[in-house]
Each structure stands twice: as C-alpha cells, then as structure tokens.
N, C-alpha and C positions, 0 to 999 in steps of 0.2 A: 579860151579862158586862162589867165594867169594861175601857174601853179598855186602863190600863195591863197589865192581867192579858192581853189578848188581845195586843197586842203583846209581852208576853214570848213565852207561846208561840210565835208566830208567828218569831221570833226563833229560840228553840232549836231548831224544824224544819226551818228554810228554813238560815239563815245559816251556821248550827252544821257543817252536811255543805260548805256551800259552803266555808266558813274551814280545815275539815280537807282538803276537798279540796288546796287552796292552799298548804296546811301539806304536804302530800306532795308537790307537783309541787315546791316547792322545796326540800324537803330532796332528791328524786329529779334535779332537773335543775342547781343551784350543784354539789356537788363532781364531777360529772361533767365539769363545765367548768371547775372550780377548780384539778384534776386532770391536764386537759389542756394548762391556762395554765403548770400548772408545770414537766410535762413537757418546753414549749416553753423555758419560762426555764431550764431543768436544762440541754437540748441546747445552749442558747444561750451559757450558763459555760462548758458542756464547751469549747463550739469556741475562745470565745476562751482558752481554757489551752491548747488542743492547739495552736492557733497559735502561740502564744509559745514553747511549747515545742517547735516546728517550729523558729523562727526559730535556736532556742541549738542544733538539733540540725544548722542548715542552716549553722553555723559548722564545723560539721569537717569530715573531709576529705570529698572530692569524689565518690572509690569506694565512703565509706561513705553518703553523700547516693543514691550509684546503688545501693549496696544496699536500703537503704528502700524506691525506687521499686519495683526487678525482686520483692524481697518483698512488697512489698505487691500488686504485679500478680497475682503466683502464685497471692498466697490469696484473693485478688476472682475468677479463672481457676477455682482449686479450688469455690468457692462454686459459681459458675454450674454446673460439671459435675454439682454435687451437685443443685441445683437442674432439671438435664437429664433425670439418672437418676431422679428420682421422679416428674417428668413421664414417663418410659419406663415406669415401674413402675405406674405410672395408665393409663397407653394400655394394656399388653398388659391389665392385671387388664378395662379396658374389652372389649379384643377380647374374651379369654373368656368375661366375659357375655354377648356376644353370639350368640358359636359356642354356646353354652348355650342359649338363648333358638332359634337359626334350628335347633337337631338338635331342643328340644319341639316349634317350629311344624311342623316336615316332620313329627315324627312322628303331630300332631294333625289335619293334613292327611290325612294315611294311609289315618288309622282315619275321616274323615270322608267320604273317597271309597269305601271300601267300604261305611260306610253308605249313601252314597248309590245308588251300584251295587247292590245289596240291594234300595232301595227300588224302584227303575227297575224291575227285574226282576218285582218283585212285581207293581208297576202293568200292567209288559206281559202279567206272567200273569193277572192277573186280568180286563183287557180295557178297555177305554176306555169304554164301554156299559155297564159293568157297572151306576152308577149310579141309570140312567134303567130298568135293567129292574128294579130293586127296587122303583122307582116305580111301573112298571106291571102288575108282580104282582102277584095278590091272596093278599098274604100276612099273615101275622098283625100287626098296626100296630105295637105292641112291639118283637117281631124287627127291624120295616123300619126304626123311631127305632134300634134300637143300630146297626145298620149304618150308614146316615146320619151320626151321630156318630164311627162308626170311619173313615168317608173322609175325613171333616172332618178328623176328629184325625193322619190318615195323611197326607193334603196339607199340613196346617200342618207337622209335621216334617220331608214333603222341603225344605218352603219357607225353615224354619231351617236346613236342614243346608245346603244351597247357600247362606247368607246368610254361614255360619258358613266355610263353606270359602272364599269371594267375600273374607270380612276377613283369615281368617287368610293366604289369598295375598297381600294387599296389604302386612301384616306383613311378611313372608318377604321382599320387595321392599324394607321399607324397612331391615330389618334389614339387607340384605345393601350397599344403600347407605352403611346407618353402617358399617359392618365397612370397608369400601374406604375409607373416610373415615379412619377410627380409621387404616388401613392404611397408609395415604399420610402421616396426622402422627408414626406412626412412623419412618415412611424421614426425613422430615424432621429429626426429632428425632436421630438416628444419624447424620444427616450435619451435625447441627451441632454433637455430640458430637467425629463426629472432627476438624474444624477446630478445635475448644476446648483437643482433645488436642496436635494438630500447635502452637498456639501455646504452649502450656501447656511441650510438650517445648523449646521455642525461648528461654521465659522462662527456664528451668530450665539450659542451654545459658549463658547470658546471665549467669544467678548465677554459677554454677563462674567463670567467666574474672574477672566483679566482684570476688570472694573471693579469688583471687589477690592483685587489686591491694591489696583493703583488707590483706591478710596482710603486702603489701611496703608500707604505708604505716604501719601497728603496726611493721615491724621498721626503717623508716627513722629514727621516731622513737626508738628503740633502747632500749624501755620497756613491755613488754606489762603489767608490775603497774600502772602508772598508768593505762593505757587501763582496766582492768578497775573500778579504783577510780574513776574518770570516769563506766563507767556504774553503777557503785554510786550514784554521785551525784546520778546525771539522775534514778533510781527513786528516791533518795529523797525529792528537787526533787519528781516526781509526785506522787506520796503525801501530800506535805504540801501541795501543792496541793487536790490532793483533798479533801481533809479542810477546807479553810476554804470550798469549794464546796458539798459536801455537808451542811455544818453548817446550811445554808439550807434544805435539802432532805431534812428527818428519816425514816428509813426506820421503818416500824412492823409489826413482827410480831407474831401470835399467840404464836409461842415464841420467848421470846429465844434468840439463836445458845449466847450461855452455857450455856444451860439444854441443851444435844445435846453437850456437850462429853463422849468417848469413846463415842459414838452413833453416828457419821458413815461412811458408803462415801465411801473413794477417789476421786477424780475418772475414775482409770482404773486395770487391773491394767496393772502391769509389773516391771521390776527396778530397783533401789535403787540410782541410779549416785553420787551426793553425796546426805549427809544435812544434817540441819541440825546447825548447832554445827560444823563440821568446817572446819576452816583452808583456806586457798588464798589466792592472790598470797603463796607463801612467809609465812605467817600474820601480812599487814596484813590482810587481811581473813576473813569466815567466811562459810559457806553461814549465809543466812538462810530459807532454805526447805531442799526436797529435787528433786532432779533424775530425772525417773521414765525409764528407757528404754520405749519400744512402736514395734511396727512404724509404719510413717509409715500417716496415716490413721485411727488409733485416734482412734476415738469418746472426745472429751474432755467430762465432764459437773460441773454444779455438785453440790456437795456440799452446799448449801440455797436454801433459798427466800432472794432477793436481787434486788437491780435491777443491771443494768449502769451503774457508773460510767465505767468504759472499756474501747474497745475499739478501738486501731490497733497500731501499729508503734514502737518503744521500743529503743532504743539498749542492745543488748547482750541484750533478750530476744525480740526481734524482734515477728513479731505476737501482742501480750498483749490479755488480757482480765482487768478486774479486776470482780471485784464485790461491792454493798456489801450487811452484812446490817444494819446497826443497831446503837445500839451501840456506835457505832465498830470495827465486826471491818470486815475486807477480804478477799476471797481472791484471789491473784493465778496466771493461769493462761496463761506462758509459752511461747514458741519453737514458736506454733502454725504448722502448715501452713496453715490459714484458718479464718474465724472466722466465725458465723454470726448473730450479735446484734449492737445495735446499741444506742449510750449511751441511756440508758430504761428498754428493754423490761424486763420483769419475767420472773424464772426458778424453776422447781422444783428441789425436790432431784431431781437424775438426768437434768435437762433434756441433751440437748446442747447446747455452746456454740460445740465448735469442732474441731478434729481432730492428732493430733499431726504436729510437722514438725520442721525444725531451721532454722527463721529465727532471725533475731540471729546468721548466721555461722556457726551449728554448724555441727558436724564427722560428728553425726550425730543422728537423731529421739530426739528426748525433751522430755517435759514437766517443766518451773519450775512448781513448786506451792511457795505461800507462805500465810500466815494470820495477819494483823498486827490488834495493836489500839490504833489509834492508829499512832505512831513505832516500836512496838515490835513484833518477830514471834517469834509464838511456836512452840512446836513444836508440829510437825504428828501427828506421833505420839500425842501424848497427846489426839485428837482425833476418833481413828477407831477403829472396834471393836474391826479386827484390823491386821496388820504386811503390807508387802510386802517382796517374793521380795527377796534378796541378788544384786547381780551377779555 
C-alpha cells in the first residue's frame, strides 16, 4: 500500500473522531460560558441603572426614601417566610415517610419473630439429637439424604430470619433517630417562622405610620396630580432605560410573544379596579395598564416564557417586576407584596414571580399589570383568552 494512501486512511480513523470529538466539546462548553459572561454583564447594566435610578429617587422626600426601605424590607421578610414554609412542607412530607417506613418495619418485624418463634419451637420439638440419630439408623440412604437436606435447609432459614430481624432492628433505630432529627428541624423552623412573623408585623407597623408622613408630604406640596405624573415619569425614565440595555442582550424565543397574542392566562384572577385607556389625575393622565384587586398573597405568575429584566422597588408602583419577552414586548407586574426572582433568571408561562401586596403606598392589595412594546402599551385585553370579573 502506497504511503500516501495509508496515511489518508489513517487520517480518516484516528483524526476524523478526534476533530469531531473537539467540534462537540466546543460547541458544548463556549455558549455555556458565553451564556454566563452575559448573564454577568446583563446583572452588571442592571445595577448600574438601578443605581442611578436610586440616586434621582434618593432626591425626594425623606418619608418616601423610608417607604422604599420599610417596603422593600417586607417583601425580602415575605420571601424568607415563604422560603421557611416549604422548608416546613419538606420536613413534615419527610417526617411521614418516615412514620411510613418505622409502622412497615414494626410490621415486618412482627411477622419475623413469629417466624422465628415457629422455628424455635419446631427445633425444641423435634429435639437437638435428632440429627445424629438419622445418622446412626439404619435407614434407607435416600430418606436419610432428604432429611439431612431438610436440617440444613431448616437451620439456614432460622439463620436468615434472625439476620433479617438483627437489620431490620437496626433500621427501626435509625429510622427513629432521623424522625427526632427531622423533629427537632421542625420546632426550629417554627421558631423562626414566628420571629420572621413578629418582625414582619413590626415592618408593617412601621409602613402605616411612614404613609402618614409620605401622605402629609404629597399634601404639603399641595399637588397630588403632579406627584402622580412624576412617577409616570420615573417608569417611563425606566423603560427607556431598559430598552437601550436590553438591546445588547437579544431575548430569543421559539414563539414570538406576537404570535400568542389573544392566547394568554392572566397573571392572576381577580376584580377589574382601573382598566387601561381610563383617565386619572382629572384626565392629564391615563391608566396605561389595568389594576387587578386579590386578596394580599395571591400567587402572581408570568404570563410567558421571559427573562427578568427587573426586579426592585419603583416610585409609585412599589415592588415591580418587569419582564422581557423579545421583540421588544415588556410585561410589567406591579405593587407586589414580594418578589421571588431576580434580574436574569429565566421564567415560564405560569411560573410564579411574586405575590400581591400594595407597596408603592397603596391603600389596598392589588396588582399593576402592563404590556408595552417598546414606548408604547398596549392593551391588555386583547391579549388573553378570556375577561376578568368587574369590581
């Protein structure tokens, strides 16, 4: 075989798997990291806008600077409790496997001390000697092999059944150790529930009297249509922030947001307190979303697949979440009790994001649902399958 001929081959067998090997660990390990670089430089925009935007929000008044804190405490407070109660909900589901697991072992215990009892009895009745006299009867060789076999076989099974009862006692021991254990992270976990509660009620405490002041610093300036178009302004300042951040940061779906439009479930059920289109500050301004009333604590979920562009505290809608689908669509998800994501992470339709409350000041729980594309928001209505309840 000619050199040149054997170094091809040789070539196509050896090199060929090696180069494709190397072709998959790099398409498998760059956008994994490519991924994460941007994740990092995504966080990184974020912070410095929210800083800036801290800074012009750190320009007004002083009540309202202490509102942002005591709300943002609350819904970091609400967080961890929710975070406490599924650690609770993991502990008890643990304890029952357990109580599950130590009432099989007692009952496999049971049944293996009666067989063992059983055996005992046999062996006493049939006599300790019995062995050695089959031995020394003359009796038919046959017979004396089955029987021989039948001791053999009769001593190996008390010798499992004692081995059998010897583990599953050791089981039952350690079972009952993790059950105390599991026991004990309970009590733990309940006592640090209620100090989260006791601080929680203290933050909440703390808002009420804030809200006061912010309400006599709106009526000193003797202008609540402006305050309201101020924070008109800061969300729109956001948003167009956002949008020259995110333009770095292209979101890519399988289905465009477009393409679900009159497809979509609610974020939550509730009643219809402001719709969109509808006047307010004496008609300088209009609802650009809708305002959903629920009991405080409703489960607030996204209505698609999306990344978290934002998620703090915002002048006049208190703790918001926005997120982006692509596209340039936005959904913006307002006057939350607390918030469980964080600028990045990525969400599903139905995911939860957050829970309803009435930060930003409200007077009472409800969610700010919005749907912009670009500068512009559109109606939410024409968005979702079906309508919610009228207040």
């Amino acid at each position: 075989m000619q050199p040149t001929k054997l170094w091809r081959i040789m070539s196509t067998r050896f090199f060929a798997p090696i180069a494709a090997i190397l072709l998959v660990a790099a398409s498998s390990g760059l956008p994994a990291a490519d991924e994460e670089a941007e994740l990092e430089a995504l966080r990184g925009r974020m912070t410095d806008m929210r800083r800036a935007l801290e800074s012009d929000q750190g320009k007004r008044s002083a009540a309202e600077t202490e509102l942002r804190k005591v709300e943002t405490d609350i819904g970091e407070r609400n967080a961890a409790l929710r975070r406490l109660r599924d650690q609770q909900s993991e502990t008890a589901r643990r304890i029952g496997e357990l109580e599950r697991e130590r009432v099989a072992v007692e009952a496999r215990i049971g049944v293996e001390r009666d067989s063992l009892a059983a055996q005992v009895r046999a062996a006493y009745v049939t006599g300790r000697n019995e062995r050695l006299k089959l031995l020394l009867n003359q009796q038919d060789p046959a017979h004396l092999g089955r029987m021989v076999v039948y001791y053999d076989y009769f001593n190996r099974m008390r010798r499992d059944t004692i081995a059998s009862v010897s583990a599953d006692l050791a089981r039952l021991n350690a079972v009952a150790a993790e059950q105390e254990t599991e026991a004990m992270r309970q009590r733990q976990l309940e006592q640090r529930q209620s100090q989260e509660l006791d601080k929680l009620e203290q933050a909440r405490a703390r808002r009420a009297e804030v809200l006061v002041a912010v309400d006599a610093s709106i009526r000193a300036k003797g202008d609540a249509i402006a305050e309201m178009e101020t924070q008109a302004a800061t969300l729109e300042k956001l948003v167009e922030e956002l949008r020259e951040v995110l333009r770095d940061f292209p979101v890519e779906a399988d289905a465009p947001f477009a393409d679900v439009k009159g497809q979509l479930a609610w974020p939550l059920r509730g009643r219809l307190l402001r719709d969109f289109g509808q006047p307010r500050a004496q008609g300088r301004l209009k609802w650009d979303g809708v305002l959903v009333g629920a009991a405080p604590g409703t489960q607030v979920k996204a209505v698609y697949h999306g990344r978290v562009a934002y998620a703090d505290w915002l002048t006049g809608l208190g703790l918001l979440v926005i997120l982006e689908h692509g596209d340039g669509y936005l959904t913006l998800y307002g006057h939350n009790e607390s918030v469980f994501k964080s600028v990045g992470e990525w969400v599903a339709p139905g995911e939860t994001i957050a829970e309803v409350g009435d930060s930003g000041g409200q007077a009472q729980p409800a969610l700010y649902f919005e749907i912009r594309r670009g500068r512009q928001p559109q109606n939410p209505h024409r968005w979702f399958a079906d309508g919610l309840a009228l207040r």
